[in-house]
KEZADO-689126 format. One record per residue (C-alpha): residue in three letters; x, y, z. Coordinates in pm, whole numbers, padded with zeros to 5 digits, always signed. Example, Ala and Ser with C-alpha at 12.3 -4.5 7.8 and 13.67 -1.06 7.14 Angstrom:
# residues 2
ALA+01230-00450+00780/SER+01367-00106+00714/
***
This chain:
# residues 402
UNK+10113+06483+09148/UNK+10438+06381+09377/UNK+10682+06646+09472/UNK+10991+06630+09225/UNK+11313+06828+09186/UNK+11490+06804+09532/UNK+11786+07049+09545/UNK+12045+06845+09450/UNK+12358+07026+09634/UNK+12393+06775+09984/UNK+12703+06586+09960/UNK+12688+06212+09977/UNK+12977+06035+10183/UNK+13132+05873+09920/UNK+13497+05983+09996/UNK+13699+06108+10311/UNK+13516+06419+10329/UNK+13680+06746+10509/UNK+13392+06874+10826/UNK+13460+07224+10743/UNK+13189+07405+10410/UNK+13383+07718+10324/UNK+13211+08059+10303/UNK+13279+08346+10062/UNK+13221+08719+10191/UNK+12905+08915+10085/UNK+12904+09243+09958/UNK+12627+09490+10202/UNK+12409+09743+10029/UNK+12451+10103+10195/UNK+12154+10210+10116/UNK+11970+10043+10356/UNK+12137+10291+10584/UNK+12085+10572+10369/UNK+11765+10566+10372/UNK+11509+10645+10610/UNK+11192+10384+10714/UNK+10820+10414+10762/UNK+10463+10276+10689/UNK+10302+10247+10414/UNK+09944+10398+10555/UNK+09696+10129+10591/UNK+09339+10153+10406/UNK+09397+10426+10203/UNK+09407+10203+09834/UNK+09705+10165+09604/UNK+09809+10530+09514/UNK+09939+10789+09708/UNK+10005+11196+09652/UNK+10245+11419+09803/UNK+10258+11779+09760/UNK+10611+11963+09656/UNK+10529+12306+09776/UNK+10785+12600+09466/UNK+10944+12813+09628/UNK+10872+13218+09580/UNK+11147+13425+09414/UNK+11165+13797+09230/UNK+11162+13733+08876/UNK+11364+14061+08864/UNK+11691+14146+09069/UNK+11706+14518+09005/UNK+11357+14597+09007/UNK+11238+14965+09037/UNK+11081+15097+09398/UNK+10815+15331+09346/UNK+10877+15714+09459/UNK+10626+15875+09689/UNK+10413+16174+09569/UNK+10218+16378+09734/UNK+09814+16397+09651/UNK+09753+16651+09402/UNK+09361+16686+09302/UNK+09276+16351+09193/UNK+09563+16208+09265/UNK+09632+15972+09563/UNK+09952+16047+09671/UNK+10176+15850+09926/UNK+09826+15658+09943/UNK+09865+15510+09611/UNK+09910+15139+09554/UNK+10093+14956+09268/UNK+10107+14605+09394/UNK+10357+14340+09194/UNK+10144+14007+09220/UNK+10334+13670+09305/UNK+10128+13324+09307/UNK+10238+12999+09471/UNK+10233+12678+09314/UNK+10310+12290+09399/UNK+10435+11991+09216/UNK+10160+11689+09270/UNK+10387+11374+09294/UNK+10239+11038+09331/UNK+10384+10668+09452/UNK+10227+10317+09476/UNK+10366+10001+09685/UNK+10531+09753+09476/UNK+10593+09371+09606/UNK+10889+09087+09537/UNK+10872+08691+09636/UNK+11121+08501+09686/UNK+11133+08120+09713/UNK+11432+07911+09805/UNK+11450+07538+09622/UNK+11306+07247+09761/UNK+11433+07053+10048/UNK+11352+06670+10144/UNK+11395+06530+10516/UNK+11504+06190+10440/UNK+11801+06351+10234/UNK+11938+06571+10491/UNK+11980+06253+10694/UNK+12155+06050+10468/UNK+12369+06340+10310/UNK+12693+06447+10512/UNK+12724+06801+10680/UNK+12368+06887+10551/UNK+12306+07047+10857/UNK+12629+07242+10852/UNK+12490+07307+10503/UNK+12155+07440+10577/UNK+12296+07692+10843/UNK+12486+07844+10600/UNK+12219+07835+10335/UNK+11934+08005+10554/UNK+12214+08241+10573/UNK+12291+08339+10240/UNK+11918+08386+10188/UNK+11877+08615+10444/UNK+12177+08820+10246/UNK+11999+08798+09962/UNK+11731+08981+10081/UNK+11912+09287+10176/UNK+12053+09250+09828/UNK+11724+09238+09643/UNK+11575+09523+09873/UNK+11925+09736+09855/UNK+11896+09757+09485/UNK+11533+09791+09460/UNK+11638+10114+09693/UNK+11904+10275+09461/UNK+11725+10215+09141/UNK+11429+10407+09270/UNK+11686+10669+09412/UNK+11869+10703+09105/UNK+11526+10770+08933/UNK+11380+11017+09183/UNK+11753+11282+09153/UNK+11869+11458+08837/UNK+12161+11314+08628/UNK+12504+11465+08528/UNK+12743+11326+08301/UNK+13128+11441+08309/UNK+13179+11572+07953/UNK+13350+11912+07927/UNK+12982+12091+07960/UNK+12912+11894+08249/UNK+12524+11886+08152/UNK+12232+11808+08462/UNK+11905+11696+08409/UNK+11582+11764+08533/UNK+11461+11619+08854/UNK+11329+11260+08813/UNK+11492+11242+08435/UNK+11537+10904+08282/UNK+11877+10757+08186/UNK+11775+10883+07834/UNK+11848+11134+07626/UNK+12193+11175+07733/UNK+12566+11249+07604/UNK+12798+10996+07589/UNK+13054+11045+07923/UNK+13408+11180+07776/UNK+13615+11154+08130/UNK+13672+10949+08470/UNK+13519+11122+08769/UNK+13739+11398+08902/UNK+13768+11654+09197/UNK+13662+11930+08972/UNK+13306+11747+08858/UNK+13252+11684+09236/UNK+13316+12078+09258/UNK+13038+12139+08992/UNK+12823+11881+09150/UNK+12865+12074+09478/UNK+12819+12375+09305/UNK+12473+12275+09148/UNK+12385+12132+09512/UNK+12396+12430+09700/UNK+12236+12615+09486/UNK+11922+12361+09449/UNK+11905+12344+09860/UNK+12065+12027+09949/UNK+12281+12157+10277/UNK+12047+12112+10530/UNK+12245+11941+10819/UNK+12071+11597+10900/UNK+12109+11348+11208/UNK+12287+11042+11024/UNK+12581+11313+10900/UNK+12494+11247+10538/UNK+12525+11661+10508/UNK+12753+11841+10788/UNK+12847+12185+10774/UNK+13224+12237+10812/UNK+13431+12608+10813/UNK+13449+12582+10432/UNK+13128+12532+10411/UNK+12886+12192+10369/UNK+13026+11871+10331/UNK+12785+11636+10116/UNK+12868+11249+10063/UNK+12924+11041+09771/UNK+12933+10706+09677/UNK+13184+10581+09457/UNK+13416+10252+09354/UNK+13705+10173+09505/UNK+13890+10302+09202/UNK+13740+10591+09127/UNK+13802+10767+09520/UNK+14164+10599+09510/UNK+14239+10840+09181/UNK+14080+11143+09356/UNK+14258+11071+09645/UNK+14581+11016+09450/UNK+14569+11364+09263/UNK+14421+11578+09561/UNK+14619+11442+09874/UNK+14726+11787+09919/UNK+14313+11855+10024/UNK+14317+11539+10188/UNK+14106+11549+10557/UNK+14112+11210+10780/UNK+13803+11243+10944/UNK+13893+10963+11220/UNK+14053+11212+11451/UNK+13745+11413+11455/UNK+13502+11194+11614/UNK+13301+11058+11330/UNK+12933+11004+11305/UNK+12771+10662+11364/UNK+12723+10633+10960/UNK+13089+10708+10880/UNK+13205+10442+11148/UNK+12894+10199+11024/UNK+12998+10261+10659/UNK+13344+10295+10664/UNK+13379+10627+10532/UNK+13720+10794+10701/UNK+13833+11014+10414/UNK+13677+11383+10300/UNK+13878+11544+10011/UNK+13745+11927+10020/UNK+13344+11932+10030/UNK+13283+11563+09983/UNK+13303+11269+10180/UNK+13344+10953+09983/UNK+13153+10603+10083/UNK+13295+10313+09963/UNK+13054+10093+09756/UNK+13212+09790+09624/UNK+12932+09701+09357/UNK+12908+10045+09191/UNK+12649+10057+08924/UNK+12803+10020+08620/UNK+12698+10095+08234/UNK+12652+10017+07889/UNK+12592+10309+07635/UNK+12418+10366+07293/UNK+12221+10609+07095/UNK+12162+10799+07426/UNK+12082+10560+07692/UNK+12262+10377+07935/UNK+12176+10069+08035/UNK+12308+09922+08372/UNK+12537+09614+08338/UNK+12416+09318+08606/UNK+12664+09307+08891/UNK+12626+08913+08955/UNK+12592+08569+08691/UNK+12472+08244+08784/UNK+12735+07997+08713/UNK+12711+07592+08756/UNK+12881+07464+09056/UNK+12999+07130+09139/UNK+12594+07041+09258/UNK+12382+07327+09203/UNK+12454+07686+09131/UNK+12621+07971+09241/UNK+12636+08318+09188/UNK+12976+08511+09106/UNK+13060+08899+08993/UNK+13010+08900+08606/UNK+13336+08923+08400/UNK+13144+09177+08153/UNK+13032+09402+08485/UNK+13421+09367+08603/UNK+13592+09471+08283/UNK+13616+09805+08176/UNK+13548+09728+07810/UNK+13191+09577+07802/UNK+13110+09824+08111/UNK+13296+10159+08037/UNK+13073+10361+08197/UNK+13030+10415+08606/UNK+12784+10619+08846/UNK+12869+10783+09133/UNK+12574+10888+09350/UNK+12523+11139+09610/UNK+12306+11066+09905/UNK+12078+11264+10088/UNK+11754+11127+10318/UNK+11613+11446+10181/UNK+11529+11248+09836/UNK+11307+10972+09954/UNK+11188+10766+10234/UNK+11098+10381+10159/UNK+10748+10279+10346/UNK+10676+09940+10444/UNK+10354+09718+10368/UNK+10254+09608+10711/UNK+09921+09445+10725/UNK+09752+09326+11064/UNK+09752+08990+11120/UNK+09321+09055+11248/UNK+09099+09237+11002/UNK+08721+09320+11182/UNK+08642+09005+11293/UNK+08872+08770+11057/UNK+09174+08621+11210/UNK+09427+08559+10961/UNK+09793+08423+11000/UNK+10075+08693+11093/UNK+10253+08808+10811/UNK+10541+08970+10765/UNK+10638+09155+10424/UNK+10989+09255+10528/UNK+11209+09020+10391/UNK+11175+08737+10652/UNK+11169+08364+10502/UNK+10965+08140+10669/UNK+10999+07735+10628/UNK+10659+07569+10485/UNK+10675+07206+10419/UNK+10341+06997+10278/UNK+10188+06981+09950/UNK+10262+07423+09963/UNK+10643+07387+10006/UNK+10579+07124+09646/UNK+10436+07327+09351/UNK+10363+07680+09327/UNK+09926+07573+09322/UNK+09988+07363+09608/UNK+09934+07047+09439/UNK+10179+06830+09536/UNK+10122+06510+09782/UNK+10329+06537+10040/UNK+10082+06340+10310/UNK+10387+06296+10575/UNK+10538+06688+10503/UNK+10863+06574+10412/UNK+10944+06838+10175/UNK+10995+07210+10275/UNK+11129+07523+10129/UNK+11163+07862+10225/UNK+10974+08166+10117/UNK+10997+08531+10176/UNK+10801+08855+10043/UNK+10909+09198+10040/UNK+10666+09478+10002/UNK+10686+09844+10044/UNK+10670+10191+09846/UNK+10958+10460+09781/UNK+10800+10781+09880/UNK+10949+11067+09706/UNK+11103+11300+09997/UNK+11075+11677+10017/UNK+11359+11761+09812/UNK+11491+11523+09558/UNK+11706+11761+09394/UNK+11936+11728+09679/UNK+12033+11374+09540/UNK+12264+11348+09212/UNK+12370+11038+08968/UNK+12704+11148+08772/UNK+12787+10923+08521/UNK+13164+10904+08416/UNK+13395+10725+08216/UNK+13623+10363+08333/UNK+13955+10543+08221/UNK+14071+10382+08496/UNK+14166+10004+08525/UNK+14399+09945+08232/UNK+14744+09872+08227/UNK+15008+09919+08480/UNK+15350+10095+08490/UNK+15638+09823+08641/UNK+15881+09935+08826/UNK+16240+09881+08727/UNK+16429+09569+08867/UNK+16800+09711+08960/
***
């Protein structure tokens, strides 16, 4: 079986051809910096469990102290003892590693040199793949981060869920995201632990008291910001943390600081559920395909429904599968599950079973695997998803000519 289906996308010089192959800007995920990286832990199988120690509270706020008495014939007096018992439990979480690959379309040799710019091309393919894998692992990250924290949706009640609740179950959102739901959300974050200060300035304490960050659409901080300026803070007088300057964030409006994502997750809704609208369509291009923002995720009327999501390393941790390259005494090739495409060419780079004939390795493609496990952090209440209506995004109001 020959090798078949070369990617057909190299231009032949047919025509006066301009030397220049335009690129388009990417969109970055931020959670790759929000969250924190380890190791998955080698030889110790498929399933790991991590222990959520309760905390200990009175179950009664105005609880009666016992009086002293004095012993009086049997009775045993400032010796007595009427203990109140309290136990201590835990919440028994498990996690398992989970693996993507990836596999770029095949390439031929003897086209590259007969096809103009190819390796102008090829540059600028290897590096929209190597975009697409912080793509693929960025929204591998918030899924599983939007699953670990509780959900809230702006209606009037402003209901929250249970830690780790599905996207089930809920009320239908009734209002765009506004300075007083953040004030809730803050509200119900303080009160479930999430101010501890941390290194990367995701949480700082300020005089008013902690600052947590969100992040949000473009839109949605811009009508915030529009009907709060009067508790509007720029932040880049006051020597900002490494993740503010990295992300972009400049702009805290009372206790939150908001983080630009441009790709917010966006939502269907029916009978309960929401159901995340995909961000990106494969289109046909002049040779080949490529990959544009979908006109149902962009308009507000087949996605009416938006998430705003606040971060905290507190919630999880994402662990990397990182296997030795020498097991005992068996050598195998190095490896590397992070993302990193490597070029094979032969009768591998042909079929997916290897069985093409490729005797002079003309072909090649690129592969890449990503493997790792999100382990659930010590406290993934501090998180939150709200969920809030596009009222945004309509019409506009033109000003007068005079």
């Amino acid at each position: 079986m020959a090798c078949a289906n070369i990617f057909d996308a190299f231009k032949q010089r047919a025509e006066a051809l301009q030397d220049t192959i335009y690129r388009r800007a990417t969109f970055q995920s931020l959670m790759l910096n929000a969250v924190d990286r380890g190791q998955y832990p080698q030889g110790q199988g498929l399933t790991q469990t991590v222990f959520e120690m309760g905390n200990v509270y009175p179950t009664t706020d105005e609880r009666s102290w016992d009086s002293y008495t004095l012993a009086t014939g049997s009775n045993a007096g400032a010796c007595a003892n009427n203990f109140i018992d309290y136990d201590v439990g835990y919440n028994e979480l498990t996690y398992s590693p989970k693996r993507m690959q990836l596999r770029g379309p095949l390439l031929c040799k003897d086209e590259a040199y007969f096809s103009a710019f190819s390796g102008q091309f090829l540059t600028g393919y290897v590096e929209e793949l190597g975009k697409l894998v912080d793509h693929e692992l960025g929204n591998h990250l918030l899924t599983d981060y939007m699953n670990f924290t509780p959900k809230a949706v702006v209606t009037s009640a402003f209901p929250i869920t249970a830690v780790g609740a599905p996207f089930t179950a809920l009320p239908a959102a009734a209002g765009d995201l506004s300075q007083e739901a953040l004030d809730k959300a803050a509200v119900h974050l303080i009160q479930k632990r999430a101010t501890n200060p941390d290194s990367n300035g995701f949480i700082t304490m300020a005089n008013g008291g902690p600052v947590f960050t969100v992040s949000l659409g473009m839109e949605a901080s811009q009508a915030i910001t529009h009907a709060n300026s009067d508790f509007r803070q720029d932040l880049r007088d006051a020597n900002p943390s490494e993740l503010f300057t990295r992300l972009g964030a400049n702009t805290a409006i009372k206790g939150w600081r908001h983080v630009i994502n441009l790709t917010p997750p966006r939502y269907t809704f029916s009978g309960g559920t929401y159901t995340r609208v995909a961000t990106y369509v494969q289109v046909s291009g002049t040779k080949g395909n490529v990959y544009e923002l979908n006109p149902s995720y962009i308009s507000a009327a087949s996605a009416p429904y938006e998430a705003a999501v606040v971060l905290n390393p507190a919630v999880m941790k994402w662990e990397w599968v990182s296997p030795p390259s020498k097991v005992g005494s068996v050598q195998f090739e190095n490896s590397n599950y992070m993302g990193e495409w490597k070029f094979i060419t032969g009768p591998e780079a042909c079929a997916t079973d290897g069985s093409g004939v490729d005797p002079f390795h003309k072909y090649g493609r690129h592969i890449g695997e990503l493997a790792g496990a999100s382990k659930p952090g010590a406290n993934r209440e501090a998180g939150l998803v709200i969920l809030f209506k596009r009222c945004y995004g309509g019409s506009i109001t033109p000003t007068s000519c005079t």
